[in-house]
Backbone as a printed PyTorch tensor [residue, N CA C, xyz], in Angstrom:
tensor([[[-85.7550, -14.4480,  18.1380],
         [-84.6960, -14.9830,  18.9210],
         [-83.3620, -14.3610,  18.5040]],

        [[-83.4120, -13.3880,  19.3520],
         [-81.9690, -12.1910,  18.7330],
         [-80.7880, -12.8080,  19.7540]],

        [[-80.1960, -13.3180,  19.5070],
         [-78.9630, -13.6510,  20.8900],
         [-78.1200, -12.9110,  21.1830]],

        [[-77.9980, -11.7100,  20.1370],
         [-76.7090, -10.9730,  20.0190],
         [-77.3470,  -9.8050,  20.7090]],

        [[-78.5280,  -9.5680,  20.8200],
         [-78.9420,  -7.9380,  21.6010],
         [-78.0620,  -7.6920,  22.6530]],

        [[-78.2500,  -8.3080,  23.3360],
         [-77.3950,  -8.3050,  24.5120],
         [-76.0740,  -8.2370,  24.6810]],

        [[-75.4700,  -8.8580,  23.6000],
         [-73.7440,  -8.7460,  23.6440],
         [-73.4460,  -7.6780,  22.9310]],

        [[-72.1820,  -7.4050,  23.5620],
         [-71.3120,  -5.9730,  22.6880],
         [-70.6790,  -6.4000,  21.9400]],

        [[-70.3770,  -6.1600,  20.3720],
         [-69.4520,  -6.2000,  19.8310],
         [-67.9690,  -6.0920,  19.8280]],

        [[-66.9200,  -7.1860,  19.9810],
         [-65.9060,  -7.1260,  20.2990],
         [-65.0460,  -6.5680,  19.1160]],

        [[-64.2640,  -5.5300,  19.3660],
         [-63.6000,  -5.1700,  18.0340],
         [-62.2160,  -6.5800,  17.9780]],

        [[-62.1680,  -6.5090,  16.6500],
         [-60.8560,  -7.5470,  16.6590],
         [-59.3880,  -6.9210,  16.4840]],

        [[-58.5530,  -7.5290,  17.1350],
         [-57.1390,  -6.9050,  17.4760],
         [-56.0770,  -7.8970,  17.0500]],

        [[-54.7390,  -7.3030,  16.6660],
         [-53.3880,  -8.0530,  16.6410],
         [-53.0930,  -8.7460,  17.7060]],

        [[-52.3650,  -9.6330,  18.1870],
         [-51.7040,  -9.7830,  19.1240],
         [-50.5060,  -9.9460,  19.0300]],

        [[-50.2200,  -8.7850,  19.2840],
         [-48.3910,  -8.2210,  19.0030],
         [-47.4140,  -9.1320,  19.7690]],

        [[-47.4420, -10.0020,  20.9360],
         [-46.4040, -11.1340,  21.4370],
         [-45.9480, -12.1380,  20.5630]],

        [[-46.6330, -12.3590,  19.6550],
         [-46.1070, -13.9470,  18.9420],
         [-45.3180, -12.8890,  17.5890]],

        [[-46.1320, -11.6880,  17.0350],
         [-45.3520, -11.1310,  15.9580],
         [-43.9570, -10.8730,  16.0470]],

        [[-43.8950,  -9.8940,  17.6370],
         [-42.2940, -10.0340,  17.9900],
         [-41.4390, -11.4140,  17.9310]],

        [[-42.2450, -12.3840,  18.9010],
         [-40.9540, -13.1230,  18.8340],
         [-40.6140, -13.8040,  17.4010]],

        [[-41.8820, -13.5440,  16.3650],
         [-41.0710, -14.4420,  15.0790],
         [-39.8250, -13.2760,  14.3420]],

        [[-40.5290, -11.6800,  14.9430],
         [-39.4100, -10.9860,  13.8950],
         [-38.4750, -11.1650,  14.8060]],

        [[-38.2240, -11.5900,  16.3050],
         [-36.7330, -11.7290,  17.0720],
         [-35.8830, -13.0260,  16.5640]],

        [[-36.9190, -13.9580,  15.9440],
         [-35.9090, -14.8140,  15.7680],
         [-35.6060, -14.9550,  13.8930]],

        [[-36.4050, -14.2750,  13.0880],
         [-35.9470, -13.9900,  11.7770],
         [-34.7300, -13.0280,  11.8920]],

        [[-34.5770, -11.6640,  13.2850],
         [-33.1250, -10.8850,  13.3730],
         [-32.1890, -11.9350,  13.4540]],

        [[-32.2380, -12.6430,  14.7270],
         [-31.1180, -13.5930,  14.7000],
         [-30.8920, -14.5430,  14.0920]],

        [[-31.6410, -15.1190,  13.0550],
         [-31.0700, -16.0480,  11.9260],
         [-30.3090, -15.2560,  11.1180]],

        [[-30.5980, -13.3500,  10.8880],
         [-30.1400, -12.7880,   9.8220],
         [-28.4690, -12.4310,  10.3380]],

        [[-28.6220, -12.1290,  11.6790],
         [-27.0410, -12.1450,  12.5750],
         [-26.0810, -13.1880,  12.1220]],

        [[-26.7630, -14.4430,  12.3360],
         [-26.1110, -15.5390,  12.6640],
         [-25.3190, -15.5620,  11.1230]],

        [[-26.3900, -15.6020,  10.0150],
         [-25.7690, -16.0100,   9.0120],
         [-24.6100, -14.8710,   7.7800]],

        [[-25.2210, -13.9940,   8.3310],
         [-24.6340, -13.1270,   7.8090],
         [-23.1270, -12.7700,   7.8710]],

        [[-22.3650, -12.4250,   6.5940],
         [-20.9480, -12.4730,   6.7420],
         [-20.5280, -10.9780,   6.4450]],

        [[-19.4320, -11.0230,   7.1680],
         [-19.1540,  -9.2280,   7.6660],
         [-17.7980,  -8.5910,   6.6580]],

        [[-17.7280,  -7.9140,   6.0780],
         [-16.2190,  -8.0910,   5.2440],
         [-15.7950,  -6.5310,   5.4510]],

        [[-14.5370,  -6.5810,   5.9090],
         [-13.7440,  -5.2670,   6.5170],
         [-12.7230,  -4.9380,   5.2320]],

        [[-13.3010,  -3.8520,   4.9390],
         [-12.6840,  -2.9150,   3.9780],
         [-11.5800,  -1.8490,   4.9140]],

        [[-10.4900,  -2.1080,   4.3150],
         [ -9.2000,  -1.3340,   5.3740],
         [ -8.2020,  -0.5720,   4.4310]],

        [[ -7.7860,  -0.1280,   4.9880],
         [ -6.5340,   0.2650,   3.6160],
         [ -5.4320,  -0.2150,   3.8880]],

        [[ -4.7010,  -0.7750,   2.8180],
         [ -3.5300,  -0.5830,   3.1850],
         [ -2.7050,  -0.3790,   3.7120]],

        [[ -2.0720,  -0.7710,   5.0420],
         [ -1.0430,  -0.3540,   6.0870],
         [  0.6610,  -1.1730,   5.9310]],

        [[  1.4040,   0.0040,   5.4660],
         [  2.7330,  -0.3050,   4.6110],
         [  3.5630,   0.3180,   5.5540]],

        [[  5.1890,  -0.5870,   6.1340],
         [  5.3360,   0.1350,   7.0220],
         [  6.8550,  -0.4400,   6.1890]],

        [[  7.2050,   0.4720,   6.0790],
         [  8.9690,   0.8010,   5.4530],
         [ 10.0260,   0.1310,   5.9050]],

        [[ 10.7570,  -0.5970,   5.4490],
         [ 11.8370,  -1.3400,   6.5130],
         [ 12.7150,  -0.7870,   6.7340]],

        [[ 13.5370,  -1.4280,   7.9860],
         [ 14.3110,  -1.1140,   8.7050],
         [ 15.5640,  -2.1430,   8.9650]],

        [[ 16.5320,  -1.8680,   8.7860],
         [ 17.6700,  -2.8510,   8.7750],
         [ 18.5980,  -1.9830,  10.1470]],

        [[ 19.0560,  -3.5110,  11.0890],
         [ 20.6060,  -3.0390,  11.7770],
         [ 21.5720,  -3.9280,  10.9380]],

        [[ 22.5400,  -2.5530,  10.7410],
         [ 23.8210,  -3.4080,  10.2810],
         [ 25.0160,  -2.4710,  10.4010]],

        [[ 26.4130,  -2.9010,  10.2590],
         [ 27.3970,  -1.6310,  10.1730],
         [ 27.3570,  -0.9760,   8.7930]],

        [[ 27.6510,  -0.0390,   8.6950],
         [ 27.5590,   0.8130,   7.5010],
         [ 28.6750,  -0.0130,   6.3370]],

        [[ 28.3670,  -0.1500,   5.1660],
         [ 29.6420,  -0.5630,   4.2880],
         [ 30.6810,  -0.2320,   3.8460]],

        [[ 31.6770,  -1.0420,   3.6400],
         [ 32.6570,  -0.1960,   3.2160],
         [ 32.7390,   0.7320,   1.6770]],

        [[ 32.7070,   1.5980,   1.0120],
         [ 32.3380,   2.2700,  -0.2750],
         [ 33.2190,   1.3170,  -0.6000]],

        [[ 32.2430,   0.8760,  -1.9210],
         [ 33.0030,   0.6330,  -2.9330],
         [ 32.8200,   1.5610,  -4.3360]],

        [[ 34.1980,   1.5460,  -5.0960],
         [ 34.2040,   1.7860,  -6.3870],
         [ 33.3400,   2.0200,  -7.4200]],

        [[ 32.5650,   0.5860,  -7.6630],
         [ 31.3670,   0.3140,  -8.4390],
         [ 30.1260,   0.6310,  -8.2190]],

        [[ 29.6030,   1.3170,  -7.5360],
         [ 28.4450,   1.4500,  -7.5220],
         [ 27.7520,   3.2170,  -7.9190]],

        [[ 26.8360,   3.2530,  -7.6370],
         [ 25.9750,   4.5440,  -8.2440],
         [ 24.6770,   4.7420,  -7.2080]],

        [[ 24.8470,   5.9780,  -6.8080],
         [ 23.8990,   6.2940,  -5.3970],
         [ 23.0840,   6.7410,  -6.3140]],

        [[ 21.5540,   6.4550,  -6.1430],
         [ 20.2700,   7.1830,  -6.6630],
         [ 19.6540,   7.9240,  -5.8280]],

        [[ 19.0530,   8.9820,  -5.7560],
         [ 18.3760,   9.4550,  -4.4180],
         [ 17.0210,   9.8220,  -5.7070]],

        [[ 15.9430,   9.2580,  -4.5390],
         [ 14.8420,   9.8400,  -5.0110],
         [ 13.7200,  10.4210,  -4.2410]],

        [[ 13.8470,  11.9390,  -3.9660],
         [ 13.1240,  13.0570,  -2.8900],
         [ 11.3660,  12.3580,  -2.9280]],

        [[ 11.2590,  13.5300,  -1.9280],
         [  9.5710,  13.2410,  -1.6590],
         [  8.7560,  13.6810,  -2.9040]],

        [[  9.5750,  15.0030,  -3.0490],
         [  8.9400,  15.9380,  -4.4800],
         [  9.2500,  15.2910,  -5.8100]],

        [[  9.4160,  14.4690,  -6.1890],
         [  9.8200,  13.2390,  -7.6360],
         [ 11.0670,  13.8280,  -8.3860]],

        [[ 12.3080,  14.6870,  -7.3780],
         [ 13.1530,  14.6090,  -8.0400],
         [ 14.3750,  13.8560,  -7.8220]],

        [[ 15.3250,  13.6250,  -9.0390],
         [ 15.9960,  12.5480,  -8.9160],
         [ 17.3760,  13.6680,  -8.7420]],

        [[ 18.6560,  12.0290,  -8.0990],
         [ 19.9190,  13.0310,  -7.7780],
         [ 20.7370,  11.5330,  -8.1230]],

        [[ 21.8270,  11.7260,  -9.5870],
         [ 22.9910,  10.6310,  -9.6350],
         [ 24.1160,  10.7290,  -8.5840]],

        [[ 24.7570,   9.9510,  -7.2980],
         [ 25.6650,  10.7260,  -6.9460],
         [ 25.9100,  12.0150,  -6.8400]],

        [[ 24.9820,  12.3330,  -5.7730],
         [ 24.8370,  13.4930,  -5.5670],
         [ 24.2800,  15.0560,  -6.6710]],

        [[ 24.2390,  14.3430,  -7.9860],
         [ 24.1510,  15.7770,  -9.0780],
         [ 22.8450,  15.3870,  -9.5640]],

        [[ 21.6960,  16.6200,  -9.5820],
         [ 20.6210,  16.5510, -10.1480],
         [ 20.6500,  16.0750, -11.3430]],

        [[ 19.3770,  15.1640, -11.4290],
         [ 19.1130,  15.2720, -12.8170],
         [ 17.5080,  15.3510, -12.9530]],

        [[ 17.0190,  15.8100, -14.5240],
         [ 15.9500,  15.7510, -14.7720],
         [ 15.7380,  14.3840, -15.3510]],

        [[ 14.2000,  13.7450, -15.1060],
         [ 13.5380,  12.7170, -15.7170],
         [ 12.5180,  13.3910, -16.7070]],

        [[ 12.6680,  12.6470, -17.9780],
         [ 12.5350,  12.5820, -18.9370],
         [ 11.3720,  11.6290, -19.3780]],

        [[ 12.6560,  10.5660, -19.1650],
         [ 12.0200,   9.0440, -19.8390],
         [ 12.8730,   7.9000, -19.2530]],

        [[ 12.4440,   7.1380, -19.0770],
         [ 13.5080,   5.8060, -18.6440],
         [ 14.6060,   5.3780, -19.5030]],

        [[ 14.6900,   5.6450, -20.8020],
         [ 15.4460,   5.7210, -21.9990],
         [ 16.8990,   6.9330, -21.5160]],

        [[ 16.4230,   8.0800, -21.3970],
         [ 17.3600,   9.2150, -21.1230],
         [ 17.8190,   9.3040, -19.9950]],

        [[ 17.1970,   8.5690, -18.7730],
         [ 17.3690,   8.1960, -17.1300],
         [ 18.3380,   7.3430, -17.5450]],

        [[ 18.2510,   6.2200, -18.4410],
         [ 19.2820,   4.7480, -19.0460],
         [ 20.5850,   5.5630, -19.0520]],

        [[ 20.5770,   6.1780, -20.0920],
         [ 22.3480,   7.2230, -20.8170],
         [ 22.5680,   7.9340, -19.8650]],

        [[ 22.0450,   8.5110, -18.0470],
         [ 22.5520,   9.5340, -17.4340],
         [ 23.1320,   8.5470, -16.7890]],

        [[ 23.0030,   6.8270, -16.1570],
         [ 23.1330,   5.7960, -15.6640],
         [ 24.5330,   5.7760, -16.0430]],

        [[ 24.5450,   5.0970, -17.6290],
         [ 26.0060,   4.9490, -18.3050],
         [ 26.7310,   5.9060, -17.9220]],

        [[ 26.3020,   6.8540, -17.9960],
         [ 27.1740,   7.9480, -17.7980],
         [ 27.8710,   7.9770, -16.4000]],

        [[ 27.1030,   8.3660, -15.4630],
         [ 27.8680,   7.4320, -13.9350],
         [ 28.4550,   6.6240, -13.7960]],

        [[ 27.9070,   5.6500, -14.3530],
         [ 29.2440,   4.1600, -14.7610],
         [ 30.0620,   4.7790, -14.9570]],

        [[ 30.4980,   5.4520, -15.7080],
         [ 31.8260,   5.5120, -16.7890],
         [ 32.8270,   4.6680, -17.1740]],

        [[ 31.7410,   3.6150, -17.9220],
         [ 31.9810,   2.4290, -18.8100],
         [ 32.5770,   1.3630, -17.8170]],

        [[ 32.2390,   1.2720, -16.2160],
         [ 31.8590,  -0.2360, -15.2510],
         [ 31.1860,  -1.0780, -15.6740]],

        [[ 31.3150,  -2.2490, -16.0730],
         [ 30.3130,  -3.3890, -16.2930],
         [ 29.0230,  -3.6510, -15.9040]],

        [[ 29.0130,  -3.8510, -14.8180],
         [ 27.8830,  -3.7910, -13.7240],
         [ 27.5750,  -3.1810, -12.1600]],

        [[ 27.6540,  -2.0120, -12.4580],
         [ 27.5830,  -1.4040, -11.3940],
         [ 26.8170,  -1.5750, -10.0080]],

        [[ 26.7540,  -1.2540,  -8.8680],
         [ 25.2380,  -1.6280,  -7.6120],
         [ 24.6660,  -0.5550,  -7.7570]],

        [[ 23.9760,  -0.2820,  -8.0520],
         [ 22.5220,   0.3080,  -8.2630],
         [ 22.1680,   0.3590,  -6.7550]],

        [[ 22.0270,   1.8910,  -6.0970],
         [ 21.8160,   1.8910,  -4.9950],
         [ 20.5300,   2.8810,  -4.8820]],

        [[ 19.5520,   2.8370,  -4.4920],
         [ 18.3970,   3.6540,  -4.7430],
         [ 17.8470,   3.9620,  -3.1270]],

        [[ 18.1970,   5.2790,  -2.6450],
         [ 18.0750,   5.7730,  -1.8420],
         [ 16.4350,   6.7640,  -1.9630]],

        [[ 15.3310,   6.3860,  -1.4850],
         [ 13.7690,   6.6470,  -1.3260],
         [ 13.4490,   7.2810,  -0.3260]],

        [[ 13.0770,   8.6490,  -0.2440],
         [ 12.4260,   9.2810,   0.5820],
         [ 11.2720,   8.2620,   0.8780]],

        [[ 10.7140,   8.4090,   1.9810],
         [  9.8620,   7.1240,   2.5310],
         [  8.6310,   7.8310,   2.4450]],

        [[  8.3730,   9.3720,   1.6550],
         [  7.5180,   9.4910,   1.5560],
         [  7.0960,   9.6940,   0.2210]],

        [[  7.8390,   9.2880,  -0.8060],
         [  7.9910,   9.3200,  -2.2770],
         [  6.8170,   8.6600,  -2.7830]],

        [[  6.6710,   9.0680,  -3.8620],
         [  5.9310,   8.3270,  -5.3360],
         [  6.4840,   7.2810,  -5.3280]],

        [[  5.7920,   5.8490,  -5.4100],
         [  6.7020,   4.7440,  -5.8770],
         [  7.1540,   4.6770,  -7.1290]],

        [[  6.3630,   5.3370,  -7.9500],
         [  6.5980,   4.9940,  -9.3210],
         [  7.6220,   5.7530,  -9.6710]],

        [[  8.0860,   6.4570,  -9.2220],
         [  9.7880,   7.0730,  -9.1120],
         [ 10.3140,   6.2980,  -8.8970]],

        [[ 10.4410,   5.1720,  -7.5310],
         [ 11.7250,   3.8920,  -7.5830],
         [ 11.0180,   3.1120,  -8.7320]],

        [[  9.8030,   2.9300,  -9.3870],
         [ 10.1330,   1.6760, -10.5620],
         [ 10.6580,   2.6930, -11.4560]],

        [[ 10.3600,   4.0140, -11.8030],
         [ 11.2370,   4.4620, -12.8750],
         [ 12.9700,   4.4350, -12.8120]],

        [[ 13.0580,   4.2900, -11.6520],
         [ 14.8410,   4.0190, -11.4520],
         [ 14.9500,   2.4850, -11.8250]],

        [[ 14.1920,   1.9750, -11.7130],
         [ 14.0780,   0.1920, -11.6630],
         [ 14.6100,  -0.3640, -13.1680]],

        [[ 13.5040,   0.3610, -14.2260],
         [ 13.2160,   0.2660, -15.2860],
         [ 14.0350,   1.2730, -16.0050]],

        [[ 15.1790,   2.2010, -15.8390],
         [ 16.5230,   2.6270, -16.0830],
         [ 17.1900,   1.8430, -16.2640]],

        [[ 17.5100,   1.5220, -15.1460],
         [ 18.5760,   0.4660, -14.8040],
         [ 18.5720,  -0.6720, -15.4810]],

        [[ 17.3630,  -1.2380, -15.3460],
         [ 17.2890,  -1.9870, -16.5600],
         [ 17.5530,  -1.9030, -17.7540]],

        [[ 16.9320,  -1.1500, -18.4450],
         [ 17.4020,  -0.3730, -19.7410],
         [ 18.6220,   0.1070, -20.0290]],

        [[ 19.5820,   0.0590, -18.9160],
         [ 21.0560,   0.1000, -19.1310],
         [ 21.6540,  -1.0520, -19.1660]],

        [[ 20.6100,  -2.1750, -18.9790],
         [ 21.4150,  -3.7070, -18.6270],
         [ 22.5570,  -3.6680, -17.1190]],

        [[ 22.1530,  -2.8460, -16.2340],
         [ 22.3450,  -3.2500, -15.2230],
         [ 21.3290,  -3.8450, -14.1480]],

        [[ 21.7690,  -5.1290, -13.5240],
         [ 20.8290,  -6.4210, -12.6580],
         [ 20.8260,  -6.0540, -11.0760]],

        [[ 22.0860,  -5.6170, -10.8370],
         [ 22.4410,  -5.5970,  -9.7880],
         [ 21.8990,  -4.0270,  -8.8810]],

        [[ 20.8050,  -4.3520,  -8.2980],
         [ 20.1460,  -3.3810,  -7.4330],
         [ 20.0010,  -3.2400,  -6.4730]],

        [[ 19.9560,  -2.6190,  -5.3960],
         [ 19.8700,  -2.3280,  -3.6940],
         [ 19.3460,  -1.2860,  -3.4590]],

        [[ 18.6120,  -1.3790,  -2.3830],
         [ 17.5960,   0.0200,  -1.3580],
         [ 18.7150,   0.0430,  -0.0870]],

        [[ 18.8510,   1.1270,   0.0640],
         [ 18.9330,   1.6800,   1.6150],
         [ 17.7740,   1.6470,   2.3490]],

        [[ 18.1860,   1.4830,   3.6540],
         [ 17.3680,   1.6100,   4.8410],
         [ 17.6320,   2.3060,   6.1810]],

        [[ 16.8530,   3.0650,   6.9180],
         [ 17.7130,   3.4350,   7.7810],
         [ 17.1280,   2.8080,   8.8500]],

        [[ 18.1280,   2.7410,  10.4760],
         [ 18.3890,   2.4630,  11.2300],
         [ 16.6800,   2.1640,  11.8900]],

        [[ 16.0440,   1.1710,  12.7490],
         [ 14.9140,   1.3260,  13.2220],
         [ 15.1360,   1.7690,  14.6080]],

        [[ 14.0700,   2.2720,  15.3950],
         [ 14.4580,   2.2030,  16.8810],
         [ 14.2660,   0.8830,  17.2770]],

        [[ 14.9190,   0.4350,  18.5470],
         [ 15.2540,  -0.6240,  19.4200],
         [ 13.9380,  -0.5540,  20.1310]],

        [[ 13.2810,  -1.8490,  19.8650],
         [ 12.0900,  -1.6840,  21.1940],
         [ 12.4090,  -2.8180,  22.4450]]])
């Protein structure tokens, strides 16, 4: 009593419909929960002041500091050194003013660490009193 002579052997198979939909809904639990974090750089945008120009005063000391990291007291080069020897070229501009304005004029495409080395001069001369220029923005 053979029952099987007669039948063909069925090969056995996946059934790929139910596999998809569990990996469709393991994607969208992984969507859902998942948190996204945007790495950007830095976007620094230089200020801009309207105002009338000031009247010069007496006391103060123009710094200019170029794109290329060199420095200018009132107009006359100088070399940087050290913040110590930047200090005595300071005094020296003074010429013995109390507290002068410290005016630090920045190429906007400068080293910053050129305006803290003017920062940290100035300091070191015991002068407090500091100011940036800005120039004019366009009108939108």
């Amino acid at each position: 009593m053979n029952f099987r002579a007669g039948s063909r052997r069925e090969e056995p198979e996946i059934n790929l419909i139910p596999l998809i939909d569990v990996l469709l809904v393991i994607l969208i639990f992984l969507m859902v929960t998942t948190t996204y974090s945007r790495y950007s750089e830095l976007q620094i945008n230089l200020p801009t002041a309207e105002a009338s120009k000031p009247e010069e005063r007496p006391n103060q000391i123009n710094i200019v500091v170029g794109s290329d990291g060199k420095y200018a007291i009132n107009q006359t080069p100088v070399a940087f050194q050290s913040p110590a020897g930047f200090s005595d070229e300071l005094k020296r501009a003074a010429g013995g003013a109390p507290d002068p304005m410290i005016i630090i004029n920045a190429d906007a495409v400068s080293n910053w660490q050129s305006v803290v080395n003017v920062m940290e001069a100035a300091r070191l001369a015991g002068y407090s009193r500091i100011t940036f220029t800005t120039q004019a923005g366009e009108k939108k």
